[in-house]
C-alpha positions in Angstrom: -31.1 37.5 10.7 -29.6 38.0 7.0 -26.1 38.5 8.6 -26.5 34.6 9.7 -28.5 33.7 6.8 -25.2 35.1 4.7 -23.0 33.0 7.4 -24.3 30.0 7.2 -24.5 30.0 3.2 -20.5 31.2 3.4 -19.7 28.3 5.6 -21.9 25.7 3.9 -20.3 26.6 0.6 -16.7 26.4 2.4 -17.6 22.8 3.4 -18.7 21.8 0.2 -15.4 23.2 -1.0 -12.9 21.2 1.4 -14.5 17.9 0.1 -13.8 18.3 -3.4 -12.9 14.6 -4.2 -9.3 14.5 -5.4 -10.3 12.7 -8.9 -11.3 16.3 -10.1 -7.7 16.9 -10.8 -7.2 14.2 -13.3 -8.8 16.3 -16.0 -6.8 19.7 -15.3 -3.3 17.1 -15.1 -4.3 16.3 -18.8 -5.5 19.2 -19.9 -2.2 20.8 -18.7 0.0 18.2 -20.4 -1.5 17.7 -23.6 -2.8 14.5 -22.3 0.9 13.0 -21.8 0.8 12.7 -18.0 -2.8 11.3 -16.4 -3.7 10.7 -12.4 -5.5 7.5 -11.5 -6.2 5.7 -8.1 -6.9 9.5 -6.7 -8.2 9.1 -3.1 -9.1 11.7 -0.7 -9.5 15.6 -1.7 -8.1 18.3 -3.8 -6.4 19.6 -0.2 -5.2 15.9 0.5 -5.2 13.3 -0.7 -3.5 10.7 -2.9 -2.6 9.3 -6.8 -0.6 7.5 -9.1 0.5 9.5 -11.8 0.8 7.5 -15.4 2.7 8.5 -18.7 2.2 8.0 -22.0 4.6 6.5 -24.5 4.4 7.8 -27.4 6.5 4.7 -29.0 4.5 1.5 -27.9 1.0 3.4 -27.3 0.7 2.5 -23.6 0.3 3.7 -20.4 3.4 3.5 -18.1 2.6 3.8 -13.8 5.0 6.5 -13.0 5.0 6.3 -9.4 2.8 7.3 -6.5 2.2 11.1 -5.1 0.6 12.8 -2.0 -0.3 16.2 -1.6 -1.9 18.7 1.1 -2.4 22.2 0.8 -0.5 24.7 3.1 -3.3 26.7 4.3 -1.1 29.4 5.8 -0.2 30.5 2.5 -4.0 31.7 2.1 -3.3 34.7 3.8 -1.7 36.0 1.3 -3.4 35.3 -2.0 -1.2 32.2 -2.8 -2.6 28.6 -2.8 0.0 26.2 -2.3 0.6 22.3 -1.7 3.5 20.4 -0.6 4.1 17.3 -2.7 5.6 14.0 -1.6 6.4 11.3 -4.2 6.8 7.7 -3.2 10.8 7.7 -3.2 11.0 10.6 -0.5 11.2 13.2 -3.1 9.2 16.7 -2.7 8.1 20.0 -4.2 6.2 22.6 -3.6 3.0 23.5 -6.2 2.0 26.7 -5.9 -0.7 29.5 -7.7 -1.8 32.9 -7.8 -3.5 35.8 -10.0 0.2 36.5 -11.3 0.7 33.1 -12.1 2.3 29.5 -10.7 5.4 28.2 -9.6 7.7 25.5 -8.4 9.5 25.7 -4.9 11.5 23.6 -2.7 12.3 21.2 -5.6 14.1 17.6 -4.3 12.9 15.5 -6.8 13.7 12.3 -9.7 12.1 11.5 -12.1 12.5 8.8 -14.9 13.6 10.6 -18.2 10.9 9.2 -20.2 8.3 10.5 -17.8 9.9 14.1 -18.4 10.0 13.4 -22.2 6.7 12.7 -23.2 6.6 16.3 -21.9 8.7 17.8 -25.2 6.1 18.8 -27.4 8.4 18.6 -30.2 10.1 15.5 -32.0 12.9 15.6 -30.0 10.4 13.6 -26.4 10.5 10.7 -29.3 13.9 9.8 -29.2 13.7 7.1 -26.7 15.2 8.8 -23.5 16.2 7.1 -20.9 17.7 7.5 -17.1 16.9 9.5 -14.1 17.1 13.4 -13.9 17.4 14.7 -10.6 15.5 18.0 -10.6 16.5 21.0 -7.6 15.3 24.5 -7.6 14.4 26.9 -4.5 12.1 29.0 -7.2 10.6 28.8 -10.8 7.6 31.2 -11.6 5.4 31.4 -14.5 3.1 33.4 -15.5 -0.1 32.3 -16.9 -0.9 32.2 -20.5 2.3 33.2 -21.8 5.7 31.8 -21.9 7.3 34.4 -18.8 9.1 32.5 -16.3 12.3 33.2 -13.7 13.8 31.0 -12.0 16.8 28.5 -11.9 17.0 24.9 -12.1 19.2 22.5 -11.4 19.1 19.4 -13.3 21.5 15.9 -13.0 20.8 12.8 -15.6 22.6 10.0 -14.5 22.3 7.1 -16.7 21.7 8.9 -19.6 20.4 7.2 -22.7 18.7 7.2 -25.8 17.6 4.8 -28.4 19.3 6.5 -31.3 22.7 5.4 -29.7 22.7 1.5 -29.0 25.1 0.6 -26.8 26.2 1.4 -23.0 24.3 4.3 -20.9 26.0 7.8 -22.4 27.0 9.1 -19.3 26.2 11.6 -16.2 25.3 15.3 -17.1 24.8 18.1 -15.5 22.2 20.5 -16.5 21.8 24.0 -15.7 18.4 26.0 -16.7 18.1 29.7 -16.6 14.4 31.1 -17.6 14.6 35.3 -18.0 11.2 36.1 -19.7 10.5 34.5 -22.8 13.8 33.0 -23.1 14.6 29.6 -21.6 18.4 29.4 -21.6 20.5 25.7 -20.5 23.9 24.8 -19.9 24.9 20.9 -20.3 28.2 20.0 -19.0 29.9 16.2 -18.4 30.6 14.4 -15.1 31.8 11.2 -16.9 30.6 8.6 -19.4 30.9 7.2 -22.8 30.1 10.7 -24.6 31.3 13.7 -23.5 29.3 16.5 -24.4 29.2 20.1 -23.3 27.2 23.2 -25.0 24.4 25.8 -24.6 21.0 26.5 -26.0 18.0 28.4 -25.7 14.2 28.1 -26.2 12.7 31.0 -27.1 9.9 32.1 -30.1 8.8 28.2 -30.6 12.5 27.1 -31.6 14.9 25.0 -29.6 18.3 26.0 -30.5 21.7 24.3 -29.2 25.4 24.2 -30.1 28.0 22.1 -28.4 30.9 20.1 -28.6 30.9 16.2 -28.8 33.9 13.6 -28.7 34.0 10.0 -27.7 35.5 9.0 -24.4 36.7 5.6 -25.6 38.8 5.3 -28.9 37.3 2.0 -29.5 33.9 2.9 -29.6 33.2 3.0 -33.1 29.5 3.5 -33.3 29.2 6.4 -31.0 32.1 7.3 -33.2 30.4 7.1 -36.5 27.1 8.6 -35.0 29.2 11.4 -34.4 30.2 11.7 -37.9 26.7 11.4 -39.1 25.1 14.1 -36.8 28.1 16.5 -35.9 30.8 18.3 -38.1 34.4 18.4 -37.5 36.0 20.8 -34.1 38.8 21.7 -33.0 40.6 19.0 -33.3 40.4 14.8 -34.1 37.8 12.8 -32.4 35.8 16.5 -31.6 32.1 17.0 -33.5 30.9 20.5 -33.6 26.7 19.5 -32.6 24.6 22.0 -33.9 20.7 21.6 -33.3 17.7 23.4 -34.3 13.7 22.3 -33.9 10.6 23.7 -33.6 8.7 23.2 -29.8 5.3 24.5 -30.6 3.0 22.1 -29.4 1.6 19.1 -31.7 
C-alpha cells in the first residue's frame, strides 16, 4: 500500500511539473540578463511552448520586440543528467539550450540576431555605442560552467551591415568574427570581408577587462570623416592611411 501511496505522490508531482506555465521563465530571462532581454506573450509550458523576446535600449529607454521564439524540451537527453531544448526563432533560425550540474551550454547554433539585441548584452560602455546590423551566430558547442567565468567552445560570428552611431555615414562593412573561450579567457579574431572600414585585430576578455589591438584604414580615399575618426581614435601604422586601434575597458557588470 505505501509503495503506491509513494507512486501516486511521484507521478502526481510529475504532472504538476509538465504544466509549469511557460511565463515562469520571464523572471529567470531577466535575472540572467541584468534585466536587458525580457519574454512577453509566453504561452504554453516551460517544455513547450511560445514567446516574444523584447530588448531594452539603453539610448531611448524603450522596449524593442525582438522577434518571436519556440521551444520544446528533448526529453531523451534526461537520461543522461542533461536537460535540453531545441529553440526555433521566427526566421528559421535554431539552437540548442542545454543544462547540467557541471554547467550550460549552447549547441547546434544557426542563428541572427539584430546587433542591438546582442548589445544591450555588453555590460560595459562599449553595448552604448549605438550598434547596428545583423550577426550571424554558428557554433556546434559552447559550455559554461556555472558561477564562474569557465567556458570552451568556438564560435563563429558574421556582422553584415555593420554600424554604429559614433561613425555617421554608410554601413562600415561585413566582418568576420571568430571567438575562442579556454577557461577564463575569452579570446576573438575580427577580420574584413569588404566595406567602408577595413579593420582586422585580436583581443581578449579576461579578469573584467576587454582588451583589443588592431589595424584600421579607410577603404575609400574620399571618405574624410571615417578618415578623421581614425585620426582621433587610432595612432599612426605602418604606413599612410593605416591607424594602429588600441582599446581597453572594463566589462564588470553595471
Amino acid at each position: 500500500m505505501k509503495r503506491w501511496l509513494v507512486l501516486g505522490v511521484v507521478l502526481t508531482l510529475l504532472a504538476i511539473a509538465t504544466q509549469f506555465p511557460a511565463a515562469w521563465l520571464a523572471p529567470a530571462i531577466e535575472r540572467a540578463t541584468s534585466a536587458r532581454w525580457r519574454v512577453a506573450d509566453a504561452t504554453g509550458t516551460v517544455w513547450r511552448g511560445e514567446a516574444t523576446l523584447y530588448s531594452y535600449d539603453r539610448t531611448t529607454g524603450y522596449w524593442a520586440p525582438a522577434r518571436a521564439v519556440s521551444w520544446h524540451t528533448l526529453w531523451g537527453r534526461l537520461a543522461s543528467g542533461v536537460v535540453a531544448s531545441q529553440l526555433q526563432f521566427d526566421d528559421g533560425g535554431k539552437a540548442q539550450l542545454a543544462a547540467s550540474f557541471n554547467g550550460w551550454s549552447l549547441e547546434g547554433v544557426d542563428a541572427t540576431f539584430p546587433a542591438a539585441q546582442l548589445a544591450v548584452l555588453l555590460p560595459s560602455t562599449i553595448g552604448d555605442y549605438g550598434w547596428a546590423g545583423t550577426f550571424a551566430a554558428r557554433t556546434k558547442a559552447f559550455h559554461c560552467s556555472w558561477g564562474r567565468p569557465n567556458c570552451n567552445g568556438q564560435l563563429e560570428l558574421g556582422w553584415n551591415d555593420a554600424a554604429t552611431v559614433q561613425i555617421p555615414g554608410a554601413p562600415l562593412g561585413d566582418y568576420a568574427i571568430r571567438v575562442v573561450a579556454e577557461g577564463e579567457a575569452l579570446r576573438f579574431a575580427v577580420s574584413t570581408l569588404r566595406g567602408r572600414l577595413h579593420l582586422t585585430g585580436a583581443g581578449e576578455i579576461s579578469r573584467g577587462r576587454l582588451r583589443f589591438t588592431g589595424e584600421a584604414r579607410s577603404n575609400a580615399s574620399d571618405d574624410v570623416r571615417l578618415e578623421s575618426l581614425l585620426r582621433v581614435i587610432g595612432r599612426p601604422g605602418a604606413g599612410p592611411g593605416r591607424y594602429l586601434i588600441e582599446y581597453t575597458d572594463a566589462v564588470a557588470a553595471r
